[in-house]
Backbone bond lengths (Angstrom), bond angles and torsions (degrees), N, CA, C in turn:
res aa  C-N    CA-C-N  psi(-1)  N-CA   C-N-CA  omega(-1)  CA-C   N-CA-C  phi
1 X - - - 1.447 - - 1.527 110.72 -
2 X 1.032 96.07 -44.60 1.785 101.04 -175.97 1.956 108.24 -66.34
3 X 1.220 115.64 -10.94 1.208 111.93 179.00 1.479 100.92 -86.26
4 X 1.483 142.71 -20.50 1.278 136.87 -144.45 1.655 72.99 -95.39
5 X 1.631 119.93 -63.61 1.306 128.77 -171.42 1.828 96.27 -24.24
6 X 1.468 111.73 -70.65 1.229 106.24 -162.78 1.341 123.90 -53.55
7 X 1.425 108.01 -29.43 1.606 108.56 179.19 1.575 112.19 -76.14
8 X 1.412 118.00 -12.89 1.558 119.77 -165.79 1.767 87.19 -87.12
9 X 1.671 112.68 -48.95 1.644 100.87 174.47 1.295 123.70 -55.07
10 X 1.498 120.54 -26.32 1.844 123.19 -173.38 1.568 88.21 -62.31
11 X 1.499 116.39 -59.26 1.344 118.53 -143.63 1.254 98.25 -79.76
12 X 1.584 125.88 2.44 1.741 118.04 -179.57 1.513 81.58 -80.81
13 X 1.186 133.38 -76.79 1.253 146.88 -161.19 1.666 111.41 -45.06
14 X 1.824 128.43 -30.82 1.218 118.84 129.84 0.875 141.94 -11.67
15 X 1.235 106.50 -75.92 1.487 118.35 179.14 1.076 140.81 -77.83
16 X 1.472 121.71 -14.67 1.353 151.42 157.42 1.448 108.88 -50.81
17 X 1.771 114.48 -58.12 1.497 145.82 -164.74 1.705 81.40 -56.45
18 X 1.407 124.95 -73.68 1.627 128.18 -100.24 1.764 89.42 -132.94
19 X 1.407 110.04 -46.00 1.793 103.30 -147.84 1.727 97.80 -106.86
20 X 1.694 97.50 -64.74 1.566 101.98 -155.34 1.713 115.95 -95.14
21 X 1.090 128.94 104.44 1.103 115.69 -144.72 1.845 86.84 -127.19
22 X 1.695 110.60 122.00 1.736 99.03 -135.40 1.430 98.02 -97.70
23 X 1.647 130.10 6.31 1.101 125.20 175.43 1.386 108.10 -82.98
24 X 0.974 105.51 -1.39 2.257 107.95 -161.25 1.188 89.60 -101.13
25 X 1.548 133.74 -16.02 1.890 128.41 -168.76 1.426 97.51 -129.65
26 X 2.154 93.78 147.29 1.330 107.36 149.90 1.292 122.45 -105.10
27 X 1.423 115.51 -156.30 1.371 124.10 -161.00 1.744 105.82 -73.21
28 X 0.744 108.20 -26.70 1.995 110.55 175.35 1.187 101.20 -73.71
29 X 1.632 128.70 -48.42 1.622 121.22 173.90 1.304 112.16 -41.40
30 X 1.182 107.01 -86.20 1.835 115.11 -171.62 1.512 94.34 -38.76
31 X 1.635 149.17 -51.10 1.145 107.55 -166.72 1.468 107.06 -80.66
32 X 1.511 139.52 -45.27 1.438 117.76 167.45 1.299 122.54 -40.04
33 X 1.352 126.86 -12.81 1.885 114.70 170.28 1.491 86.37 -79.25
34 X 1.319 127.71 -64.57 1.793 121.58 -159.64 1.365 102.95 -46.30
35 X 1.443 125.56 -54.80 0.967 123.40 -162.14 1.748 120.07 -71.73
36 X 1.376 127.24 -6.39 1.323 164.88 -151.95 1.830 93.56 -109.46
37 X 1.270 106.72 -64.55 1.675 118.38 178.53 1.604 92.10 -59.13
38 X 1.386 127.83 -85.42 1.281 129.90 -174.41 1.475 118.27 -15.80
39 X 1.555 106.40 -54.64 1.394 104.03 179.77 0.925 123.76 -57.15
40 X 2.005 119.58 -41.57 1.596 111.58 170.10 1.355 103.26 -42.06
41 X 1.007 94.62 -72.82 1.866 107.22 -162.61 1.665 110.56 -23.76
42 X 1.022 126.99 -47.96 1.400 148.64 -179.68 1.392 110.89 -60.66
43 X 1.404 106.31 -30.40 1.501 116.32 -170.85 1.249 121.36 -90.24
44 X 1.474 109.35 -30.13 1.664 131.51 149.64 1.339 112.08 -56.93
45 X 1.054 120.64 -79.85 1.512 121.76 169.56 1.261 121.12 -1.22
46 X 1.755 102.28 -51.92 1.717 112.67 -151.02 1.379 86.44 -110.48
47 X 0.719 145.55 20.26 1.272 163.36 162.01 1.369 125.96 -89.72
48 X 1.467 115.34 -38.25 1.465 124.55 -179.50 1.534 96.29 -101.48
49 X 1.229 144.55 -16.39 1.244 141.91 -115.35 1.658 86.52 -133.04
50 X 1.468 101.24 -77.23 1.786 115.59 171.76 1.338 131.22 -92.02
51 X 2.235 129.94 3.50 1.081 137.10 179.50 1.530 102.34 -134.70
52 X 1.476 113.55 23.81 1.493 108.46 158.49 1.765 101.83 48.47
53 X 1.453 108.45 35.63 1.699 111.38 160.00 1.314 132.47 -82.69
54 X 1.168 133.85 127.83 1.391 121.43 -148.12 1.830 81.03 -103.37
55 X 0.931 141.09 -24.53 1.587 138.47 -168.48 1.813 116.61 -45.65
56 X 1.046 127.65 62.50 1.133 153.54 166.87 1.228 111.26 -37.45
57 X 1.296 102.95 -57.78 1.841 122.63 176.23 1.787 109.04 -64.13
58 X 1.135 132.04 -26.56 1.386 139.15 166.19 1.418 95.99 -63.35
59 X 1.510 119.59 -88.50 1.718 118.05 161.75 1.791 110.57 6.25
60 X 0.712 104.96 -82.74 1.230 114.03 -176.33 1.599 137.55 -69.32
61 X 1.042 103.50 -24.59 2.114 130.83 158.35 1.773 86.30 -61.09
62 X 1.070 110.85 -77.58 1.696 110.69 -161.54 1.824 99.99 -52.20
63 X 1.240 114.92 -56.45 1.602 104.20 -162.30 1.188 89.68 -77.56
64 X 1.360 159.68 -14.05 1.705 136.65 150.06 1.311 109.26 -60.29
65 X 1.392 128.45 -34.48 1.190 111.01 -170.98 1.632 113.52 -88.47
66 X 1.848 111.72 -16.61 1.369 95.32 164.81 1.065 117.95 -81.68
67 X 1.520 155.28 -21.64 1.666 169.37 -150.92 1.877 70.84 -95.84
68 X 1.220 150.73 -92.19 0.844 143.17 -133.08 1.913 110.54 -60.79
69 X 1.390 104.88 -23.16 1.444 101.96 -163.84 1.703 85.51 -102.48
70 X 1.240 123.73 -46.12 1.749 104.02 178.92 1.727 108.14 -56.62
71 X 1.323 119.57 -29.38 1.508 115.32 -172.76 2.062 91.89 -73.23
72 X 1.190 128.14 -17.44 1.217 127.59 162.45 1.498 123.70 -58.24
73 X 1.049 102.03 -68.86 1.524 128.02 162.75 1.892 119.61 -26.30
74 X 1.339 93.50 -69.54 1.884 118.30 158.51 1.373 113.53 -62.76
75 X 1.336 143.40 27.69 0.876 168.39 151.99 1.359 131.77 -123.96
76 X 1.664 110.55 -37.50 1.486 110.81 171.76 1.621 106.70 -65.08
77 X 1.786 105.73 -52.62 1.518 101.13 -164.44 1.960 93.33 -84.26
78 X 1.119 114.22 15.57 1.798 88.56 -167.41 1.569 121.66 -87.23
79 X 1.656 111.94 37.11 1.112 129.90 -171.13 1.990 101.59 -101.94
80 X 1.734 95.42 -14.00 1.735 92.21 173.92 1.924 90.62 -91.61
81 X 1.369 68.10 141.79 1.978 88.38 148.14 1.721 109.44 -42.56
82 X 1.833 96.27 114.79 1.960 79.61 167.41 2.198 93.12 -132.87
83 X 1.322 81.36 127.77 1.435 95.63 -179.56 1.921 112.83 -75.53
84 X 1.628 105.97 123.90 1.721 105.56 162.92 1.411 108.59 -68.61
85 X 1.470 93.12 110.86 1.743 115.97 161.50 1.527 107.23 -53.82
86 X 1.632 140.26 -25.32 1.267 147.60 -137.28 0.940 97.47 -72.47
């Protein structure tokens, strides 16, 4: 587990470096990038699931790279008050 952690921190720091740069976007951006990541992710999925793809390692590039851009996201807005529902 702690290895997935580490790859979700490389790829925060990716994306920080190279792609998402959070003063240039609003709130419709970040969800068309999430929702943009998701689709890979989805596409792997259906891929291993219904095209007999053995790429496991794709699987897993996409769901680090979406955990990495919502942990972006939860950070852009996490300057409001957010109340535990728990």
């Amino acid at each position: 587990m702690r290895l997935i952690y580490s790859l979700i921190e490389a790829e925060e720091e990716r994306q920080k470096r190279k792609i998402y740069k959070p003063e240039n976007y609003g709130v419709m951006d970040w969800l068309a990038f999430l929702i943009e990541e998701v689709g890979e992710l989805s596409q792997g999925i259906t891929a291993i699931r219904y095209r007999g793809s053995q790429d496991h390692n794709n699987v897993v590039r996409q769901a680090v790279q979406v955990a990495a851009l919502a942990i972006r996201i939860a950070e852009r807005y996490g300057a409001y008050e957010v109340e535990d529902e728990g």
